[in-house]
N, C-alpha and C positions, 0 to 999 in steps of 0.2 A: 755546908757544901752546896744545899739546892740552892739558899740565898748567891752564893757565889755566883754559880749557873744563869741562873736568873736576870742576875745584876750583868752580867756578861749580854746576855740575852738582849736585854734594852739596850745595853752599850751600841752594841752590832746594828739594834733597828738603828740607834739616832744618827751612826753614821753612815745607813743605809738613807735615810731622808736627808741628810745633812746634803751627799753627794745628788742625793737626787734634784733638790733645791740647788745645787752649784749647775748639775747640768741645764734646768728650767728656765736659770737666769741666764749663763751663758746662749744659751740657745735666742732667747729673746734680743739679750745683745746683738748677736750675731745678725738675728732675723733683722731688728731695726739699722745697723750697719748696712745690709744687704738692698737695704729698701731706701735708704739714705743716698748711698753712691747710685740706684737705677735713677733717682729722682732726675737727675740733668738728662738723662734716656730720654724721659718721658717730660721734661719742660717742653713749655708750649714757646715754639721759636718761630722768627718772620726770616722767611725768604732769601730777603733782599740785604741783610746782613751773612758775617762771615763767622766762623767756629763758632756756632750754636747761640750766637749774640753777644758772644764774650761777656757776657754781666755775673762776672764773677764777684763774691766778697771773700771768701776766705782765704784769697790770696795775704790778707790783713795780717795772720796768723805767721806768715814768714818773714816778714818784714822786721829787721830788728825793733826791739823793746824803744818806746821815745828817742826817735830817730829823724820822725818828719815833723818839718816845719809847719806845715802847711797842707788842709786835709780839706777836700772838694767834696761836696754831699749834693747828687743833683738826678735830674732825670736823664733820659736819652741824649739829651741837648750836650749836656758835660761828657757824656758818655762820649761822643764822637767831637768834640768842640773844646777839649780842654790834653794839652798834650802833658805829663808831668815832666820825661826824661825832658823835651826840649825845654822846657823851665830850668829843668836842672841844669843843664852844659850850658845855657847863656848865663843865669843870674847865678848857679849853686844852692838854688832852694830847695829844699827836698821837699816832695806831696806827693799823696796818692788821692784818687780818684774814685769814690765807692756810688755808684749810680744803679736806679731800676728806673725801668719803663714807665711813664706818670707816675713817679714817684710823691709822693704827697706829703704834708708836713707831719703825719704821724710814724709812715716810715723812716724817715730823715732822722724825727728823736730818737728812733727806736736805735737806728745804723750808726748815731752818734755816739749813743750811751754807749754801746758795742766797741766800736772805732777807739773813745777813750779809756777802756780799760786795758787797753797796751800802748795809745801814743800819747803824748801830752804837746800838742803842736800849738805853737801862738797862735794859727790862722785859720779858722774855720770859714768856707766860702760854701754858702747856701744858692742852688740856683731859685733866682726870682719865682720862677714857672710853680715853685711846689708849697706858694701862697695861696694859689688860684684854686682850692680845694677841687669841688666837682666828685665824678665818678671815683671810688674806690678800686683798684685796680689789681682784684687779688690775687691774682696769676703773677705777675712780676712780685708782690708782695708774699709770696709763698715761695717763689724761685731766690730771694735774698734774705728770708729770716731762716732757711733752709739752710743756711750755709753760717748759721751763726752756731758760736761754741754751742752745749747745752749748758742750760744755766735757766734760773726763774726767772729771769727777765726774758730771755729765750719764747719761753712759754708765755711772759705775760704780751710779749708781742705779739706770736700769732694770734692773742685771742683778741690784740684791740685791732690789729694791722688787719685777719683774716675776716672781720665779723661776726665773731664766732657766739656771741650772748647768744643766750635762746635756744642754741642750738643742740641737738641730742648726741649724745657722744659717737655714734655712728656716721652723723654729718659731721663734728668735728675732725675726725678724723680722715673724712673723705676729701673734705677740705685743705688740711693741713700740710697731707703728705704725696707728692707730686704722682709717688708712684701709682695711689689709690685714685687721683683726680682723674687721673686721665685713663682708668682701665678700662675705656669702653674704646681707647685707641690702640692697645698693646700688640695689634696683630697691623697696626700700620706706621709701624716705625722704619727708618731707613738704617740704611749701612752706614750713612757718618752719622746717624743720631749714638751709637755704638764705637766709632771709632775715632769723632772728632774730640779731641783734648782740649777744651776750656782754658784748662789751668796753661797749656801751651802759650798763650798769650800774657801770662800774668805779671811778666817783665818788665810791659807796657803800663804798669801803676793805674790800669782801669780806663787806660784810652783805646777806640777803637776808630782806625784808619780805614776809610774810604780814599777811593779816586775817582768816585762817579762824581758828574757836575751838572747841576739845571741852571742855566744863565737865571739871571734874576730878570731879564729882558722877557722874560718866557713863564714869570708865573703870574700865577691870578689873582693879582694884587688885593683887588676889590674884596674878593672870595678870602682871602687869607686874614684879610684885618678889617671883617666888618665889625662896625657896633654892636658892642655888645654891651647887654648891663652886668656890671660886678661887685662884688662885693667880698671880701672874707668872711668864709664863712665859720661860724663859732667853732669848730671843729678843730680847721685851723690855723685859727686865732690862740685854741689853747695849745694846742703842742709848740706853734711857735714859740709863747712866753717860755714852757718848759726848753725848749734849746737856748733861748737867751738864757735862763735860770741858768743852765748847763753849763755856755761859755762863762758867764761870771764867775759861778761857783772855781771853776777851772785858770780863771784871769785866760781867757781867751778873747781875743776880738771876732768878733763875728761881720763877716761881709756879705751882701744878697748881689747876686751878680745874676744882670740875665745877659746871655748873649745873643750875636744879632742873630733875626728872623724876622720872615716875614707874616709872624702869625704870632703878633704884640701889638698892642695898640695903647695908646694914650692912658683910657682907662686905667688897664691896667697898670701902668707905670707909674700912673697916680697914686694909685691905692699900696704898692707895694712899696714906692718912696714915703708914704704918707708912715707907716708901719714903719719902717727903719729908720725913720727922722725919732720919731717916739718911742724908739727902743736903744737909741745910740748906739745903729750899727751903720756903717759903711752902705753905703749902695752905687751901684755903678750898672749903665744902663746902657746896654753898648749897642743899642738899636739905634742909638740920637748917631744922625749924618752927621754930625761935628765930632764926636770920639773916632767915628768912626775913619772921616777924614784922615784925624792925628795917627791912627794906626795903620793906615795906608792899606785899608780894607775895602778887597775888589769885589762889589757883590756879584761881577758876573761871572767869576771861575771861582768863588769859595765855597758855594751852597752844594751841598751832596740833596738836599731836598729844600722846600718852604721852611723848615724846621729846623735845619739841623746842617753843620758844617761839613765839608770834608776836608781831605789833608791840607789842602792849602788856606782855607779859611782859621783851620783850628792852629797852624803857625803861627800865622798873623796874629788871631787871639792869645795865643799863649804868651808870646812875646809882651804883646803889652799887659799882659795881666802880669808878669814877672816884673816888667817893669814898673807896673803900681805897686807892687808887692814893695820889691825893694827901696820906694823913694819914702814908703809909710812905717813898716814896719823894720824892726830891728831881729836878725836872725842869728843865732851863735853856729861858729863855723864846726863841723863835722871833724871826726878823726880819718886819721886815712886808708882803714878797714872799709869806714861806708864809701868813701867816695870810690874808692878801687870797686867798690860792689855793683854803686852806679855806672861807673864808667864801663861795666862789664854790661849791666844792661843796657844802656846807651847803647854801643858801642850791636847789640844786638837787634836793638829796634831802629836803630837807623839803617841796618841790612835789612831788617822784613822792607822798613819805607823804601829804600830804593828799590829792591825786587816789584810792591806791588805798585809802584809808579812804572819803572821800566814794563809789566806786565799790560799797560794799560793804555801807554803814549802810542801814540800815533804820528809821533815825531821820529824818524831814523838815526838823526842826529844826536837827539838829548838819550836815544835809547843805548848806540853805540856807544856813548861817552859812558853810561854808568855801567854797560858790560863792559866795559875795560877795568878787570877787574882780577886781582891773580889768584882768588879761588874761583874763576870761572873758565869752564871749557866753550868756545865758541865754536857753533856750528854752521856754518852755512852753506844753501844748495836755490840754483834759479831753476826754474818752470818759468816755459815760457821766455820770456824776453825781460830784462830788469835794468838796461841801460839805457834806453831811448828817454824814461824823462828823468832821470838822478840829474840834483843840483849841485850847484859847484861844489854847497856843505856838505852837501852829502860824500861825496866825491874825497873831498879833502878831509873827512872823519872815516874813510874806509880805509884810505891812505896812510893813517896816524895809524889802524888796526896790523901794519903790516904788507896786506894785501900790495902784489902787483897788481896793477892797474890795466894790465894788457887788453883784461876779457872785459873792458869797456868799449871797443874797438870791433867787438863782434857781439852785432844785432842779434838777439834771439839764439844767443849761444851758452854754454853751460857753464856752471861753474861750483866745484866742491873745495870747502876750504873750513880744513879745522885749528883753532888757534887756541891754545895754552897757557894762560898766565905771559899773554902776550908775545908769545914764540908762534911762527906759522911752521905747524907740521904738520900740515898738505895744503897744497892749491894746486889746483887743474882745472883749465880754462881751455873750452876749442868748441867745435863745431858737432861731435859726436858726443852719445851719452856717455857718464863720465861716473866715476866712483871712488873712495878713498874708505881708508880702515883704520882706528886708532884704538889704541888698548892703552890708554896711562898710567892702569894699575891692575892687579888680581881682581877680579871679577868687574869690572865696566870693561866692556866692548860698545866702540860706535862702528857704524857703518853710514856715509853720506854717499845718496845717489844725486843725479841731475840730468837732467834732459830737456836740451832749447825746445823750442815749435816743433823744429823740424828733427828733430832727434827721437823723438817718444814723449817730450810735454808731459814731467813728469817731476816730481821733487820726494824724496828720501831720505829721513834721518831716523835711523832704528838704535834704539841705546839703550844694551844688554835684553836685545829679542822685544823690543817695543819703538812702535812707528810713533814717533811726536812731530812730525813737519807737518804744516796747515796743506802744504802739494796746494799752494793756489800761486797763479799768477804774480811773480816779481822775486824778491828775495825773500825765501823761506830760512828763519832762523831758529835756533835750537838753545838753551843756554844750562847747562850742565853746572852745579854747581859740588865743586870736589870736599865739600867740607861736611853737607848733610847726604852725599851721593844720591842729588834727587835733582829733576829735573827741575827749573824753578820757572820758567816760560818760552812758549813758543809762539810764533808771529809771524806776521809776513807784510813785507812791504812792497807794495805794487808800485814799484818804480820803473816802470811801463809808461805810466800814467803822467803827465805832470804834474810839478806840485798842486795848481791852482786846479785841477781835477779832482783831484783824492780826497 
């Protein structure tokens, strides 16, 4: 009987320790979960890009099982200079996009290895740029092995990507995990480092869209492609062979594509064709003025920087790099599960592209044309005067909107006009201040005020108890969009002014 007791006795401890060991682990789970999702918090982001830099990878993980054709591994450069959807709706090729900030050729093997244990793509395109070794650049290298499954190779990459030899397990760790790198910043984080959504963008298969533009007239040539001496250095020299190793081992072609910039020079395009000639991969070099020509590439509205594309550079590129795709390689055609999937992404990023083109033009004509739109609410109200210098296009794109034309006719006079999936449901046009009121559904309320010079010189657009009109001189616009019920931009055209003014 006391044996019994006993035996009962140790029973109870071990599932007294059993449970306590279940909570110790869950808790650490938790803990590192906890600390994994702050990590994009506290990534180290630039400015001058949009949603936290969008340099996502684990988007990789949604994407059905051997699906893409064709898998892009590159820096900043691919990041903003390689479109995948517009690839897809011209040729049908399907790729994604998986880039870091100087990315180097040991993260590239590391994103590769990664990459192929869920796609099996014929086409692997390396950008040129991440031959050029140089600096280790462990911040972007810690922001995308962070978002890799867990796994030993997981681990065996932060230790070669991170630097981590030598190191004490305190500094590894300090290293490793974003949330720990950066705790001497946690008391100076913003409201969108918290509320912007990364993965929001991840539709876009790892492209990321600008509309700023530096004329190529305008950069510092000399400064951007002086002499330099180069060389590969052993480092990566060897992770390259292990990616050719990789595609082979995979029957994969491998391509080194650099795209144009003004910060390439000769050297290096020697040294990096020299390396691809004796590795039997593709190379294609889109800085030479003769490809450039055949792609009908404008260097002076495609550069977002010396470096790097924006929306209308990385068209033009994509276009022809689909079109290299398709004249070399052989691709088998998709079922019609993926293509509905794409066309649903598509069909999504080409609404962000117009939004943040229309956001950004300064053309009234090309802006009206893509708000004529029938999930959009158009809003608009003058300040001031807005007819003295409108052009004929101008005039005749207000006209296609609807609009009577009368309040062309009065200088420096008002005008409120709200238009609906192409319906006008209000226009008021005269000499006094002026206002109109539209409710389209349960919870949106607009209110559009207006007032000439002489009226109160004044412009109003409040939508659901929030003011979004610029109230500056000419026509103040508003554009509502009924599908995310969020405003998606506002602007003002000083058509006061004449064109060759503005």
């Amino acid at each position: 009987m006391v044996q019994i007791i006993v035996d009962r006795s140790l029973s109870m401890q071990g599932i007294k320790i059993k449970a306590r060991l279940v909570k110790a682990v869950a808790f650490l789970l938790l803990t590192v979960l906890i600390i994994g999702n702050l990590g994009e918090v506290f990534a180290l982001k630039h400015e001058t890009y949009e949603a936290n830099n969008y340099y996502s990878f684990d988007y990789l993980y949604d994407i059905p099982k051997d699906t893409l054709d064709v898998v892009y591994i590159g820096t900043s450069q691919y990041h903003m200079g390689i479109t995948p959807l517009e690839i897809w709706k011209e040729y049908g090729i399907t790729g994604a996009s998986f880039n870091s900030p100087s990315c180097r050729a040991w993260l590239a093997y590391y994103m590769m290895q990664e990459v192929l244990k869920y796609q099996s793509p014929k086409v692997v395109m390396i950008d040129a740029a991440i031959l050029r070794g140089g600096n280790n650049y462990i911040a972007g290298n810690r922001r995308m092995i962070g978002q890799f499954r867990p796994s030993f190779m997981k681990f065996q990459a932060l230790y070669d990507c991170l630097d981590l030899k030598g190191k004490s397990i305190d500094q590894m760790i300090n290293t490793s995990f974003e949330f720990f790198a950066y705790h001497d910043k946690w008391d100076t984080r913003k409201e969108e480092d918290f509320t912007d959504d990364v993965s929001s963008l991840n539709y876009q298969k790892g492209y990321l869209l600008s509309t700023n533009c530096v004329p190529y007239s305008d950069m510092n040539h000399k400064e951007n492609r002086k002499a330099t001496m180069f060389s590969i250095d052993d480092r990566s020299l060897d992770y390259m062979e292990q990616i050719k190793k990789l595609c082979d081992e995979k029957e994969i072609k491998l391509i080194v594509t650099k795209l144009p910039s003004d910060m390439w020079n000769n050297t290096y395009a020697r040294y990096v064709g020299d390396w691809a000639e004796e590795n039997d991969a593709d190379y294609l070099d889109l800085t030479q003025r003769k490809l450039q020509r055949e792609m009908g590439f404008d260097r002076e509205t495609s550069y977002f920087d010396n470096n790097h594309l924006n929306y209308i550079g990385a068209e033009t590129v994509s276009k022809y790099l689909g079109s290299y795709l398709t004249q070399n390689y052989q691709f088998e055609s998709h079922s019609q599960k993926i293509e509905d999937a794409w066309q649903a992404d598509y069909d999504k990023y080409e609404k962000y592209r117009n939004n943040k083109i229309m956001q950004s033009t300064n053309d009234m004509v090309q802006f009206l044309e893509m708000a004529d739109n029938q999930d959009y609410i158009i809003c608009m109200s003058i300040k001031d005067d807005a007819v003295k210098g409108l052009t004929e296009d101008e005039l005749v794109q207000l006209e296609k909107l609807g609009l009577n034309m009368r309040f062309v006719n009065r200088y420096r006079g008002s005008l409120v006009a709200v238009i609906d999936d192409g319906e006008i449901i209000s226009q008021k046009d005269g000499t006094m201040a002026l206002s109109c009121e539209y409710k389209p559904y349960e919870n949106c309320e607009i209110k559009v005020e207006s007032a000439g010079y002489n009226a109160g010189n004044y412009s109003s657009v409040v939508i659901n108890g929030k003011e979004y009109s610029k109230n500056q001189r000419g026509i103040n616009i508003v554009i509502y969009d009924k599908t995310t019920d969020d405003v998606i931009c506002s602007t003002v055209f000083d058509t006061w002014l004449n064109s060759d003014e503005r």
